[in-house]
C-alpha positions, 0 to 999 in steps of 0.5 A, a space after each residue: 370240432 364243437 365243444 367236446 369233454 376230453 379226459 387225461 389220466 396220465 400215470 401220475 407219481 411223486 417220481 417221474 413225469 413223463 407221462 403228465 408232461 406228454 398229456 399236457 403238451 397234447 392238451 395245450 394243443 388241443 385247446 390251442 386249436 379248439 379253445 372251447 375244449 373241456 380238459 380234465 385231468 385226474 392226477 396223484 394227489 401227492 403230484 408235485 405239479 398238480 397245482 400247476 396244471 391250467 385244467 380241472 384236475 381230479 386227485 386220485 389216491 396214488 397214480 390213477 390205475 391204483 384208485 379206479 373208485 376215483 376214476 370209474 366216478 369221474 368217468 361216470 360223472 363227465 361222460 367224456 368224449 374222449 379218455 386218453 390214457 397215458 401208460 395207464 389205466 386198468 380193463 374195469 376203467 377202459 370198459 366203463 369210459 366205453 360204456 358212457 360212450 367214449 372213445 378211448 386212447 391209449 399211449 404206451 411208452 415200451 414193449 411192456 406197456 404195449 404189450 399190456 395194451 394189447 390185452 384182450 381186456 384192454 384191447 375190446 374197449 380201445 380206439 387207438 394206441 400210440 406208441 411214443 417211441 420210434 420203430 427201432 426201439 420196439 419189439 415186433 408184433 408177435 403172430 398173437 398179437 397181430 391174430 388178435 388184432 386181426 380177429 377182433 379188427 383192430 388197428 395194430 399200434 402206431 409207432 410215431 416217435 416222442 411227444 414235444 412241442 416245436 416253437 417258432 424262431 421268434 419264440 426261440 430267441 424270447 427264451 434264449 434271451 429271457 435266460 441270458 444264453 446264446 445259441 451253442 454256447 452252453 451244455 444243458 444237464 438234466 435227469 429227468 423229473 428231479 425225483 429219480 434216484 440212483 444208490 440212494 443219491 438224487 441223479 439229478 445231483 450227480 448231473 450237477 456233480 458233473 456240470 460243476 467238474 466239466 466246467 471247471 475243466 472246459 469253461 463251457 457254460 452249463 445250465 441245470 435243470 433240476 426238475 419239478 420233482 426235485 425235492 430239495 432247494 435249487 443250488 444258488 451257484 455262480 458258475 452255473 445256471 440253476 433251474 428248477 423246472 422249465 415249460 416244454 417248449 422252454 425246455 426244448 427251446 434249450 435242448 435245441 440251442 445248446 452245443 451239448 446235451 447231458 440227459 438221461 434216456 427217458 423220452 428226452 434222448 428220443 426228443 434229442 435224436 428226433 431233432 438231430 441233436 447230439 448227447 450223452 445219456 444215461 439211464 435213471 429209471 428201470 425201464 430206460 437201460 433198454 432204450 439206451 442200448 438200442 440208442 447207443 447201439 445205432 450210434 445215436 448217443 453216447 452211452 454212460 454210467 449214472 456215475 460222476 466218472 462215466 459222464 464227465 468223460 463221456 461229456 468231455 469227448 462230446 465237447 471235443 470237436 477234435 475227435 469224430 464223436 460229435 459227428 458221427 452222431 449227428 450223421 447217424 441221427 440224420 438217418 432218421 426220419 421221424 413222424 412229427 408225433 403230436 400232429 398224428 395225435 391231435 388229427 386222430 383226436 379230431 377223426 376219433 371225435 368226429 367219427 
């Protein structure tokens, strides 16, 4: 693939960071695989992470799909070869990426964000829609969905599971040491971004809450990751380990190598069942208390209340081998055979390009 303008606009916000998080990984790859690539992102001015992205980034007032003056001239502007939108985006901007002659993505995250997706203003000016989340956490098409597709002779959204980057044993082990832990020997917290809230209280500090209390009873080292968007100073403690924010294939270097995983059920508890990767999660965001049921439901994780209460017990019985918890999980998760999800996405970028 010759030297080609790529454009992200991922939701972008003061709260959660999912979606950038997502582009960045499939970014990185691409640029991994093609270094001549040029990457742009447009993101909230107000983004915590902005000065933190390696590409050219636009700002934009508020998340991307609220300013489309910024987005439509910046589309005008680059011409890109491809525009990815992440979970974003308005018709106008969809239309104009095609009008410059851009093949346009689209990801989308739940039902509601497909569903949209699959809106007849929206669907005319799209190449091709991922839906970053495994067959049994979405709703089947309906028959107007699938006769729109149809008329319009659409390829239907592809369910390929969760976006992560995987690293190599070698990497493994640099990390590992550069955080002075050992393989299963360690829980790992974390609520997401840092910015969720739940009755006023950061969910990030109730995680902390119940990382203190679990060691207290178990003596199980715990690391906390507290996230980009964490609007206060990191806890210097001496018990446990405190981080503000880790790299993705830092972060799922941890997730891999920890006995135990204390989430919540954004794409992380996709990530962890994907890796066959026992945990407890909660939901700290409207759109996740769906995915959790239907998680928790298959037997893929230990469901829990965003309560201090709720997840140091769910937590304990996690750690307790003695019981059938832990493997039960692990038997459940192994009959899940997910797509490696961030190599579907670069071989389309490359045929959607090339085409």
């Amino acid at each position: 693939m010759k030297s080609k303008c790529i454009l992200f606009i991922p939701v972008s916000s003061t709260s959660g960071i999912g979606e950038y998080m997502r582009s960045m990984i499939i970014a990185k790859a691409l640029f991994a695989r093609f270094p001549s690539s040029d990457i742009h992102f447009i993101l909230n001015e107000k983004a915590s992470y902005i000065d933190d992205c390696p590409y050219t980034v636009h700002t934009s007032k508020g998340s991307p799909t609220k300013d489309s003056n910024t987005v439509n001239r910046v589309i005008s502007q680059l011409r890109p070869d491809i525009v990815l939108f992440d979970s974003s985006g308005r018709a106008n901007q969809f239309k104009l990426a095609k009008n410059v002659g851009a093949k346009v993505a689209f990801i989308s995250f739940y039902n509601k964000k497909r569903r949209r997706g699959l809106k007849i203003n929206r669907l005319l000016y799209t190449d091709k829609h991922w839906v970053v989340q495994p067959d049994y956490c979405m709703k089947r098409l309906s028959w107007w969905q699938k006769g729109k597709l149809s008329f319009f002779n659409k390829q239907p959204p592809e369910n390929i599971g969760p976006v992560f980057q995987s690293s190599t044993q070698k990497k493994q082990l640099e990390i590992l040491i550069k955080f002075k832990l050992e393989g299963e020997d360690f829980f790992l917290f974390n609520a997401g971004s840092g910015g969720h809230y739940i009755s006023g209280v950061l969910a990030i500090d109730i995680y902390y809450q119940v990382a203190k209390l679990f060691y207290q009873k178990t003596k199980v080292k715990c690391v906390v990751v507290f996230g980009c968007n964490y609007p206060k100073e990191i806890p210097i403690d001496q018990d446990i380990i405190c981080l503000r924010s880790l790299e993705n294939a830092e972060y799922i270097t941890l997730l891999s190598a920890a006995i135990g995983r204390v989430i919540c059920s954004g794409d992380t508890v996709l990530q962890c069942i994907a890796l066959h990767k026992p945990s407890v999660a909660s939901s700290v965001s409207p759109d996740q208390p769906a995915r959790l049921k239907l998680c928790s439901g298959k037997g893929l994780v230990l469901a829990a209340e965003p309560t201090v209460n709720s997840l140091i017990k769910q937590s304990l019985l996690l750690e307790d081998r003695k019981n059938n918890a832990y493997d039960e999980l692990l038997n459940n998760m192994k009959k899940e055979a997910p797509l490696n999800a961030l190599t579907v996405i670069l071989d389309d970028i490359v045929h959607l390009i090339n085409d």
